[in-house]
C-alpha positions in Angstrom: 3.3 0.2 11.2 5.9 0.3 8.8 5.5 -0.9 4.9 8.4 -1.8 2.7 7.8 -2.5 -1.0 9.7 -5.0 -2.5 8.7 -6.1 -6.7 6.1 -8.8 -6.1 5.3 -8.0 -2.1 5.0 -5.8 0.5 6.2 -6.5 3.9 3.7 -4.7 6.9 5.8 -4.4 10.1 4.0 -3.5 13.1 5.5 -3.7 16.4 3.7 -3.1 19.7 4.2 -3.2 23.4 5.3 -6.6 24.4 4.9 -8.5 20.3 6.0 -7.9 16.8 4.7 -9.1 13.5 5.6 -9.3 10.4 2.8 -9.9 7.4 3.7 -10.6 3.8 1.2 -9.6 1.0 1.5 -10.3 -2.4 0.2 -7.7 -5.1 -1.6 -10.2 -6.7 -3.7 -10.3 -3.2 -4.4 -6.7 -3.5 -8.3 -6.6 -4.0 -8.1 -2.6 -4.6 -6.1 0.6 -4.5 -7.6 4.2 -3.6 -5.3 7.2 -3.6 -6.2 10.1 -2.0 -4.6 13.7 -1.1 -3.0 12.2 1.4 -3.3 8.8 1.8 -3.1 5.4 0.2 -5.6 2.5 1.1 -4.7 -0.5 -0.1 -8.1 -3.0 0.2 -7.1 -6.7 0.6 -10.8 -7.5 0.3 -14.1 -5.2 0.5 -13.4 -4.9 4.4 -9.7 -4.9 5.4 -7.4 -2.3 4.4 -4.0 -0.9 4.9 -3.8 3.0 5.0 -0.2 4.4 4.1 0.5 7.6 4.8 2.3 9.5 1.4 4.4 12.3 3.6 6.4 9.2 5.3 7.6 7.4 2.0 11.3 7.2 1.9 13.9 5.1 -0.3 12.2 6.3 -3.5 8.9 9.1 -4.9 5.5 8.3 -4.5 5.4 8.1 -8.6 7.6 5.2 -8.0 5.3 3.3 -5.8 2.0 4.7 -7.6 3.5 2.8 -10.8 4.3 -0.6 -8.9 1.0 -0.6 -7.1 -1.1 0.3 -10.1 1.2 -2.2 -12.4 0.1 -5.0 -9.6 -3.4 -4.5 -9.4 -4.1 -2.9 -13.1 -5.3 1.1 -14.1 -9.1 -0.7 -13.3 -8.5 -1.5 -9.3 -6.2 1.6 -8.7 -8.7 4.7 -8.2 -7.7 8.2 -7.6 -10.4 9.8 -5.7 -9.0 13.1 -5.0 -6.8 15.8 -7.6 -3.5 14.8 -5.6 
């Protein structure tokens, strides 16, 4: 899966075996954002989430796309559960 962050969207790209989708979601559809060590889950309602690994971002810093997600969903949805 493959996520690309754009100023009011990301694009998820997943390509399989014999199909490939593409899925826009806008960060007003963002129900919640949990960082951890590691990881980023990003909740589009109490059951679905995206999980973004932080070791693969590329094209800009992970302080870059911790301020655009947390700018999108507000300091009260974006949760840090680990020291990262």
């Amino acid at each position: 899966m493959e996520f690309t962050f754009e100023n009011n969207k990301i694009l998820i790209e997943q390509c399989g075996e014999n199909t490939s989708a593409t899925v826009t979601v806008s960060y007003g559809a963002i129900w919640r954002v949990y960082e951890t060590k590691e990881y980023i889950y990003i909740y589009l309602n109490s059951r679905q989430a995206h999980t973004v690994d932080k070791s693969t971002i590329v094209g800009g810093t992970f302080a870059d796309l911790r301020d655009v997600l947390s700018s999108a969903v507000g300091t009260g949805k974006y949760k840090i559960k680990s020291r990262v």
